[in-house]
LUMRO-184005 format. One line per 5 residues: their letters; for each residue x, y, z of C-alpha. Coordinates in steps of 0.5 Angstrom, whole numbers. Example, Ala and Ser with C-alpha at 12.3 -4.5 7.8 and 13.67 -1.06 7.14 Angstrom:
AS	25 -9 16 ~ 27 -2 14
# end
This chain:
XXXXX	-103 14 230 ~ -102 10 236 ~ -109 9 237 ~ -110 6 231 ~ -104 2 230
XXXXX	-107 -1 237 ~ -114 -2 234 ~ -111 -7 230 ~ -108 -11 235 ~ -114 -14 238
XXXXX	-115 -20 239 ~ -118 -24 233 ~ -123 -29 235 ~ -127 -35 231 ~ -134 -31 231
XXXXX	-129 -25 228 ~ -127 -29 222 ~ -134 -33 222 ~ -138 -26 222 ~ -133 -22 216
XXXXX	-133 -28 212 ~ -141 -28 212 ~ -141 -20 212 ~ -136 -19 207 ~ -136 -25 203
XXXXX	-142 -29 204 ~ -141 -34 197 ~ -135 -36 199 ~ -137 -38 206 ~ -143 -41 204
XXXXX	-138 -47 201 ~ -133 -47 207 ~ -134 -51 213 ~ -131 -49 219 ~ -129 -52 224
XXXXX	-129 -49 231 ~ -124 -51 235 ~ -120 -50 227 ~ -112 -47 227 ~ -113 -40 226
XXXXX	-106 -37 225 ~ -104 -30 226 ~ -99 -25 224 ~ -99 -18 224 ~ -95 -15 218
XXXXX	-93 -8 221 ~ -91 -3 215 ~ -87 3 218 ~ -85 9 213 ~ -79 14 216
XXXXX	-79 21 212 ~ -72 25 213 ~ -68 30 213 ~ -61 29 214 ~ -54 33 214
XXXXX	-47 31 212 ~ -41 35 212 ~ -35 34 208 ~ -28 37 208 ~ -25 38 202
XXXXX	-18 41 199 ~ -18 46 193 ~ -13 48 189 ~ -14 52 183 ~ -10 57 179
XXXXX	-11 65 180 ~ -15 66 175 ~ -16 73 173 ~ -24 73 173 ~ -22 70 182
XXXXX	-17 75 184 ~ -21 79 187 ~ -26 73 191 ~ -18 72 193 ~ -17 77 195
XXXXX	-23 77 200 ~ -21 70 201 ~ -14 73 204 ~ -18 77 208 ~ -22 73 212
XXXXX	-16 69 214 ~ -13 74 218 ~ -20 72 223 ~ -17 69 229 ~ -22 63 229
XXXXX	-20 56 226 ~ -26 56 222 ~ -28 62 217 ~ -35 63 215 ~ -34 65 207
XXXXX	-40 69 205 ~ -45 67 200 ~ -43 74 196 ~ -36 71 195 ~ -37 65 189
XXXXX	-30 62 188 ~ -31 56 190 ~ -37 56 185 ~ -33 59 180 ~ -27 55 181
XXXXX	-30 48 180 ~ -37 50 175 ~ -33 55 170 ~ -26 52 170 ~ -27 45 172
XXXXX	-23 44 178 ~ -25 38 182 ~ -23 37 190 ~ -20 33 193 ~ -25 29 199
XXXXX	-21 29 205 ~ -21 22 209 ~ -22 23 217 ~ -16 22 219 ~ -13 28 214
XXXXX	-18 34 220 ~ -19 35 226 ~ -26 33 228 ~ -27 41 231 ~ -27 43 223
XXXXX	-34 40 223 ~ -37 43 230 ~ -40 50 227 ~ -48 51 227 ~ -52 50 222
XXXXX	-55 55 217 ~ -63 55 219 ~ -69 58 217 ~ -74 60 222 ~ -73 53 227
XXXXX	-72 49 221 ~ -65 47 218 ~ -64 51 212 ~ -64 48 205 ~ -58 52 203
XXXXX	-51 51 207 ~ -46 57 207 ~ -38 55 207 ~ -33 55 211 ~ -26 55 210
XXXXX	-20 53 215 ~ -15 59 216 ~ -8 56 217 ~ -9 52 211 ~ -10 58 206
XXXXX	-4 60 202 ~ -2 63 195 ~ 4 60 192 ~ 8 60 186 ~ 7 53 181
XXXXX	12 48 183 ~ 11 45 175 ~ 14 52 172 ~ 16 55 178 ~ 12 61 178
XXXXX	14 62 170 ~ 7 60 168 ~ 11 56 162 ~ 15 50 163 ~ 18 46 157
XXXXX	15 42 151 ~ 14 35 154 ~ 14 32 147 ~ 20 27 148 ~ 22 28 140
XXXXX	22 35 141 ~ 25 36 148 ~ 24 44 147 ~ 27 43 141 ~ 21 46 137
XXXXX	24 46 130 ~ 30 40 129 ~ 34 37 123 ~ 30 31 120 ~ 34 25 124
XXXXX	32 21 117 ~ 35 24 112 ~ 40 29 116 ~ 37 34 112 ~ 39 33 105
XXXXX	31 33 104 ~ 31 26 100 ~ 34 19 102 ~ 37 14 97 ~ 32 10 93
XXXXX	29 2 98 ~ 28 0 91 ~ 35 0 87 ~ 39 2 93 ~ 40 8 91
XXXXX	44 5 84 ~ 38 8 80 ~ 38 1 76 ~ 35 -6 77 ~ 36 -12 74
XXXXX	31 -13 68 ~ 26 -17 70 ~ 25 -21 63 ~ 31 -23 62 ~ 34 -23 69
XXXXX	40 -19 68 ~ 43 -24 62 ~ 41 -19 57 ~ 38 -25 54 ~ 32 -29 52
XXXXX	30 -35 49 ~ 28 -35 41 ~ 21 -35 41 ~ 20 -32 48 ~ 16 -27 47
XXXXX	13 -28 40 ~ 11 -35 43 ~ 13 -42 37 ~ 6 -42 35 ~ 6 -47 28
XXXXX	7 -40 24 ~ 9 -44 17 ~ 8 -51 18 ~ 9 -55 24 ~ 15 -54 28
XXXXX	14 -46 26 ~ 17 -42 23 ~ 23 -37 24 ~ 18 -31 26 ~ 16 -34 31
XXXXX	23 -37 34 ~ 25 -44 35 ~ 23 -44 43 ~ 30 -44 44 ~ 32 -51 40
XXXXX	35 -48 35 ~ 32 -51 29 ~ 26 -52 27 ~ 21 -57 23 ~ 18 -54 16
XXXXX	14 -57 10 ~ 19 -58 3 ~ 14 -61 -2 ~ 9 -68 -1 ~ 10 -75 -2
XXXXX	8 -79 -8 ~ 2 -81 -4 ~ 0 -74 -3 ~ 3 -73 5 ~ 7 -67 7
XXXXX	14 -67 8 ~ 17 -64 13 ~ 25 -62 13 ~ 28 -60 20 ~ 34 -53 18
XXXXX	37 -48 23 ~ 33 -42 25 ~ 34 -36 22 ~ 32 -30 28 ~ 37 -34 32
XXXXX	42 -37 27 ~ 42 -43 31 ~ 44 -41 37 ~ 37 -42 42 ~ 36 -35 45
XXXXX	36 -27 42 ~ 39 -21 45 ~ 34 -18 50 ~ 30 -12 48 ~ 27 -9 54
XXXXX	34 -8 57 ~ 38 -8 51 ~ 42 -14 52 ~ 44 -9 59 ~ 41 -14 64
XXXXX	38 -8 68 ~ 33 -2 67 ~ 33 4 70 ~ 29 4 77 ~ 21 6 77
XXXXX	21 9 84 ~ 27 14 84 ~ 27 15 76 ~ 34 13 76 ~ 35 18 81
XXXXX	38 13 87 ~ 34 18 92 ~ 26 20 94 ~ 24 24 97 ~ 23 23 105
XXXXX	17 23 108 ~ 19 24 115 ~ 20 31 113 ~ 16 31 108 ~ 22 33 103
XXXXX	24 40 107 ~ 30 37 111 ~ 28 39 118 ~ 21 38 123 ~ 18 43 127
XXXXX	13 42 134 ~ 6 43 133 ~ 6 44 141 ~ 10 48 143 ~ 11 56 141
XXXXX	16 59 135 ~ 16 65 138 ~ 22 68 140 ~ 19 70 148 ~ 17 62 149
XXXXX	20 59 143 ~ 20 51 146 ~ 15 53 151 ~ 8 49 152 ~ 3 53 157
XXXXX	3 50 164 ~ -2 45 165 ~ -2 45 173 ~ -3 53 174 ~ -6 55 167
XXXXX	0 60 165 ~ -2 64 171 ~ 4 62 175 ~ 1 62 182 ~ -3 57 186
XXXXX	-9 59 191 ~ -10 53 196 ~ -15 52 202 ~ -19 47 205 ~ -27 48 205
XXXXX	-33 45 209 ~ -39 44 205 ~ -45 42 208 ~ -51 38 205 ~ -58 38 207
XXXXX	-62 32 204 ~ -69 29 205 ~ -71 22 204 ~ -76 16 205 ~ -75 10 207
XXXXX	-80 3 207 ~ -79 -2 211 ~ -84 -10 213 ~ -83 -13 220 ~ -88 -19 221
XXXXX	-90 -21 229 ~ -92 -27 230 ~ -94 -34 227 ~ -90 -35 220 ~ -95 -34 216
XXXXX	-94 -33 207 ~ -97 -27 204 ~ -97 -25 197 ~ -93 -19 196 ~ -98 -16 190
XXXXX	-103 -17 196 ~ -100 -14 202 ~ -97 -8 197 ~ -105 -7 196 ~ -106 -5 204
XXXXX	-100 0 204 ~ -102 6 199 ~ -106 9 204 ~ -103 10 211 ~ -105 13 217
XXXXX	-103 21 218 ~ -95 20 220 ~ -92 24 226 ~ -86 28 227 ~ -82 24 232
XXXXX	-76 28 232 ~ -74 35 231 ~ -67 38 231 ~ -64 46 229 ~ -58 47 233
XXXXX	-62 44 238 ~ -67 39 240 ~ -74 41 239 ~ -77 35 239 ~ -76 28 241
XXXXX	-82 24 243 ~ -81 17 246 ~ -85 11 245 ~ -83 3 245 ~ -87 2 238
XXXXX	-83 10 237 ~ -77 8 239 ~ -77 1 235 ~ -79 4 229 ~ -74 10 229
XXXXX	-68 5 231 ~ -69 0 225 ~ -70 6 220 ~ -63 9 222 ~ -59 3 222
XXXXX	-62 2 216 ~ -60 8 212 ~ -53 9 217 ~ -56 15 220 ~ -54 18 226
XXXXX	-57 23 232 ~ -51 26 233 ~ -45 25 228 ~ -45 26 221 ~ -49 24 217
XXXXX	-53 26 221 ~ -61 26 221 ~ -65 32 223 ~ -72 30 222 ~ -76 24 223
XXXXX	-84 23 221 ~ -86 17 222 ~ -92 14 219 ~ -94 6 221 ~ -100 1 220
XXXXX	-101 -5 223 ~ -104 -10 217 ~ -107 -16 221 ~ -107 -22 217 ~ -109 -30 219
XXXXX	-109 -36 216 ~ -114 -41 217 ~ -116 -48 214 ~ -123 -49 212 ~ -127 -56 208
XXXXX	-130 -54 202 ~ -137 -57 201 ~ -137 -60 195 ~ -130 -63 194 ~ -130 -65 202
XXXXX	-122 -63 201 ~ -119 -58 206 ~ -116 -52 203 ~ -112 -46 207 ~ -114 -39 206
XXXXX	-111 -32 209 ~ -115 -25 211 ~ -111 -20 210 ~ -112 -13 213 ~ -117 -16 218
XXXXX	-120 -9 222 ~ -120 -5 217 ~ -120 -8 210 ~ -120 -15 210 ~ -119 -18 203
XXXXX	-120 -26 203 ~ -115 -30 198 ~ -115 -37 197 ~ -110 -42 198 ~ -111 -46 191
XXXXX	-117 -48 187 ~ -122 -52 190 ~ -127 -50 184 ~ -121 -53 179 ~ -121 -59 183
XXXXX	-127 -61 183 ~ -125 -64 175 ~ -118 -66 177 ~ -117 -68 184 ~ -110 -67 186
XXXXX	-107 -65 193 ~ -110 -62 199 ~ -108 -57 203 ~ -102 -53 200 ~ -97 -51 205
XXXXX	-94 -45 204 ~ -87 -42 207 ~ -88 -38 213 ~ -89 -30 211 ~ -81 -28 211
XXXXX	-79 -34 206 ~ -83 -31 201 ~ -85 -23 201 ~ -78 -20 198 ~ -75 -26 194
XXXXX	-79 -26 186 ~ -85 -25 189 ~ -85 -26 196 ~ -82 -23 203 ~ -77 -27 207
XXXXX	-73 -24 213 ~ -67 -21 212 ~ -64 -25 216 ~ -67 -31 213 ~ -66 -28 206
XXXXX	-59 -27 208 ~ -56 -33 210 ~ -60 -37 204 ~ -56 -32 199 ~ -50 -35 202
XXXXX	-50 -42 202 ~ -53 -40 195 ~ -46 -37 193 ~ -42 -43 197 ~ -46 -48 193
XXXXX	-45 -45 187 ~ -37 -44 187 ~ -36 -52 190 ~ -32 -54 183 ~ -29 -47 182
XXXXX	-32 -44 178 ~ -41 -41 177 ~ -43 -45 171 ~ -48 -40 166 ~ -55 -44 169
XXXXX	-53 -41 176 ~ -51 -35 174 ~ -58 -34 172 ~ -61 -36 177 ~ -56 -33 182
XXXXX	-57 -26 179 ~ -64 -27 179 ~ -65 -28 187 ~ -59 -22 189 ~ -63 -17 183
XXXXX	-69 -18 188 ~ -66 -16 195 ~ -68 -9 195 ~ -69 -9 203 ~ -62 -10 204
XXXXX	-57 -5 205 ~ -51 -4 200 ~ -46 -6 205 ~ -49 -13 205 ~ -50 -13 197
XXXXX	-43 -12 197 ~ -41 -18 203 ~ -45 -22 198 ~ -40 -20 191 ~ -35 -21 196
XXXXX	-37 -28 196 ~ -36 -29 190 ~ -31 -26 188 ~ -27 -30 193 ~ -23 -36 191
XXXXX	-23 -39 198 ~ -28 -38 202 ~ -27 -39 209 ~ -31 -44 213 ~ -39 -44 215
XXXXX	-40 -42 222 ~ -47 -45 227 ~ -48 -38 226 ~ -49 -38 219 ~ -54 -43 218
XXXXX	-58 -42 224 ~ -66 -41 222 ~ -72 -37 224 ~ -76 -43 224 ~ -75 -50 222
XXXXX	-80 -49 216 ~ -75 -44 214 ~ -69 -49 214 ~ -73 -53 210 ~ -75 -48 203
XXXXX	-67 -46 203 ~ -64 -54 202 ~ -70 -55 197 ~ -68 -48 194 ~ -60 -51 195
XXXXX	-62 -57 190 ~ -66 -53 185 ~ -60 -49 184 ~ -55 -56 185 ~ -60 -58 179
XXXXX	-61 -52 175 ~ -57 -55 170 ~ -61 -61 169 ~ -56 -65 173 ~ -54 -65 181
XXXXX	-46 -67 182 ~ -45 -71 187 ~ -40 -66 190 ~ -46 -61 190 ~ -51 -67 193
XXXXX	-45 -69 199 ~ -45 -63 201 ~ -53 -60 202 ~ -53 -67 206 ~ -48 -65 210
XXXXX	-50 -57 211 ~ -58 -61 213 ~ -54 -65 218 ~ -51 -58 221 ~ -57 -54 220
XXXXX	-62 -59 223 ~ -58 -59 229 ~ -56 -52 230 ~ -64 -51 230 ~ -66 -55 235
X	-62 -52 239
# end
């Protein structure tokens, strides 16, 4: 493997580009003028890939109610703590760990480092042959086990219903009707009566309220109708000579005059027996449900546990066991990682991505078995391996702790070189990915497009860790890091993150995969701060000029997203260019 990755560190020469390009790509060369004595600019893009097994260790503490169907796994518990030593293997024929938290659902509680003794986790691991075993046996701590009665219901496996009504009452007199099963009537007030409604309790109406003073026998109406409370009524008595009606006006005969009659509906009573109650006065309560008591649907109604409810904490069992337990976990993982050496250079990622699904055989570089096995040392070992590790939070001697490492890596040389296209006479930029061993060649815009429409020349592209892992490119993490910070500072200027930069903010921290989630969580940590703390020079440091110059272009695009660039926002890019420029030259 080392081999190979040295191989693609030799020097690439002009002959060399100029013979692949002829070899490999002879239409292309054949509408480049290259100039000798050109800029080649070189970086090597090392791609590193670690394939890992690692162990952790976690103390817990169980609690569980002694159940019938544990007892005897208990029993051998109980056993076992007699051993003299602190920490006790628990054999893999005893299952009540299993038991208690897959069959009855009891979930541990994780102790923090500071509630054990760090010996608690120094026992060997469970191997198979040399290799750490995939299954890990328990251990349990010796002094910590005890069987106790429950200290909800003190051992009697019932405590009292805790229904605040009930209180372990279980059946009660309905405090609403005092158990006299009926309550008086909301309606009539427990009268049985109310005020009639047609004459409002006067016991009488109007003449001709309810048959209406409609012209029954001539224009005034006649005294079937009534008189519409006026007492008199008009009627016809003849003609006139000329042929005309005569109307005389004479007293009403339903009401003699008087304008109102006796009220039918009430009997001229002025009230009417009440419809809620039937005259009753009372109805039936509806908080008992017309029985005069209530009775605990939670609790017990027999005499042994009359206003009883099963203890929650100890499952009427009465007893607790309780221990802490050590579980160890094996896990395999991968990790990924880019680091570019040399010239700041930009590559596609969908390009680069191309020349890393076939690597090189990979070497076991570390190997651990309650021993060391194996450790191999080598500068481009150790650097790869350390990167990895901080990466993932892995450690060699404490937990969580690695206990395999293979390594697999490729060196992708790429260089980037200007070249004068013979039909336009204009100068373009083109990269060659993966020189030695599968040179791809990507142009840098479209020459053959500007022969219609000539626009700009060269384009002049960020260096590699700018663009690699933002939308589509790669940037160191660094970089990345930085930028994302001056991001969130801008975007909080006035107070408050607009929709627009929302957007925009969530689209650029969604695509940083390489970071790790402790710096994703410093980034939301950021923008759920309402004050945020000073910029140090630390903090707007670059790797390169170039670089400095993408995030303050970036920063006025986010200014702008929403169509217009507040001064605050402008004032205060200006004043972290002048920072920034300054501290970079440094």
């Amino acid at each position: 493997m080392l081999k190979q990755f040295e191989k693609q560190k030799a020097e690439i020469k002009f002959e060399n580009l100029s013979g692949t390009l002829r070899q490999k790509y002879s239409i292309d060369f054949d509408k480049m003028i290259l100039e000798s004595g050109g800029n080649l600019k070189r970086s090597d893009i090392v791609f590193s890939r670690l394939k890992f097994q690692k162990v952790d260790r976690k103390v817990y503490e169980l609690e569980s109610p002694l159940y019938t169907n544990i007892a005897e796994d208990v029993e051998s518990l109980r056993k076992l703590s007699n051993s003299n030593d602190e920490k006790v293997l628990i054999p893999s024929s005893i299952g009540l760990i299993e038991k208690v938290i897959n069959n009855h659902k009891k979930v541990p509680r994780e102790l923090t480092v500071n509630q054990y003794s760090k010996d608690l986790l120094k026992f060997p691991l469970d191997l198979k042959g040399d290799q750490v075993s995939d299954k890990q046996q328990f251990y349990f701590s010796r002094s910590t086990y005890q069987i106790v009665d429950c200290d909800c219901c003190y051992g009697h496996g019932l405590i009292e219903c805790d229904d605040p009504i009930c209180g372990g009452r279980h059946n009660w007199v309905c405090e609403t009707c005092d158990g006299d099963k009926t309550v008086s009537c909301s309606v009539c007030g427990s009268d049985g009566k109310v005020t009639c409604s047609d004459c409002r309790g006067n016991g009488r109406i109007k003449c001709g309220s309810m048959l209406g003073s409609g012209l029954v026998s001539g224009l005034g109406g006649g005294s079937m109708a009534g008189c519409n409370g006026k007492g008199r009524i008009t009627t016809t008595a003849g003609k006139y000579a000329n042929g005309q009606p005569k109307y005389v006006e004479k007293q009403c005969s339903k009401c003699r005059g008087a304008g109102d009659v006796g009220c039918t509906t009430c009997r001229q009573k002025g009230e009417v027996t009440c419809s809620n109650c039937a005259g009753r006065g009372n109805v039936r309560c509806d908080d008992c449900s017309g029985k005069g008591d209530k009775t605990c649907t939670k609790c017990y109604g027999d005499k042994a546990r009359y206003g009883k409810i099963d203890c929650p904490k100890c499952d009427t069992t009465g007893k607790l066991v309780r221990f802490v337990y050590i579980q160890t976990t094996v896990s395999n993982g991968t990790n990924d990682l880019f680091v570019a050496q040399g010239d700041d250079i930009s590559i596609d990622q969908s390009v680069l991505l191309e020349h890393v699904r076939t690597l090189p055989p990979g070497q076991l570089i570390y190997q651990y078995a309650n021993k060391e096995i194996l450790n191999l040392s080598h500068e481009y070992y150790d650097f790869f391996v350390e990167s990895h590790e901080g990466d993932l939070g892995l450690s060699r001697k404490e937990f969580p702790m690695v206990t395999s490492e293979q390594l697999e890596i490729k060196c992708i040389p790429c260089i980037e070189f200007e070249y004068t296209h013979i039909l336009s006479g204009l100068t373009f930029s083109a990269q060659l990915i993966d020189f030695w061993d599968a040179p791809q060649l990507v142009l840098l815009g479209d020459p053959e497009k500007l022969k219609i429409s000539v626009g700009s020349s060269s384009q002049t592209l960020g260096n590699f860790f700018a663009r690699l892992f933002g939308t589509k490119k790669y940037k160191s993490k660094e970089d990345r890091k930085k930028e994302i910070q001056l991001m969130i500072y801008l975007a909080k200027i006035d107070g408050q993150i607009i929709e627009e930069e929302k957007r925009y903010l969530s689209e650029l921290v969604g695509g940083v995969s390489e970071f790790t989630n402790a710096d994703k969580k410093a980034m939301f940590n950021l923008l759920n701060t309402a004050d945020l703390p000073e910029l140090k020079d630390k903090e707007l440091k670059f790797s390169s000029k170039t670089v400095a110059e993408e995030v303050l272009a970036r920063l006025m695009e986010l200014a702008a997203s929403d169509g217009n660039i507040d001064p605050a926002e402008k004032q205060k890019i200006d004043e972290w260019g002048d920072r920034i420029f300054v501290i970079n030259k440094k």
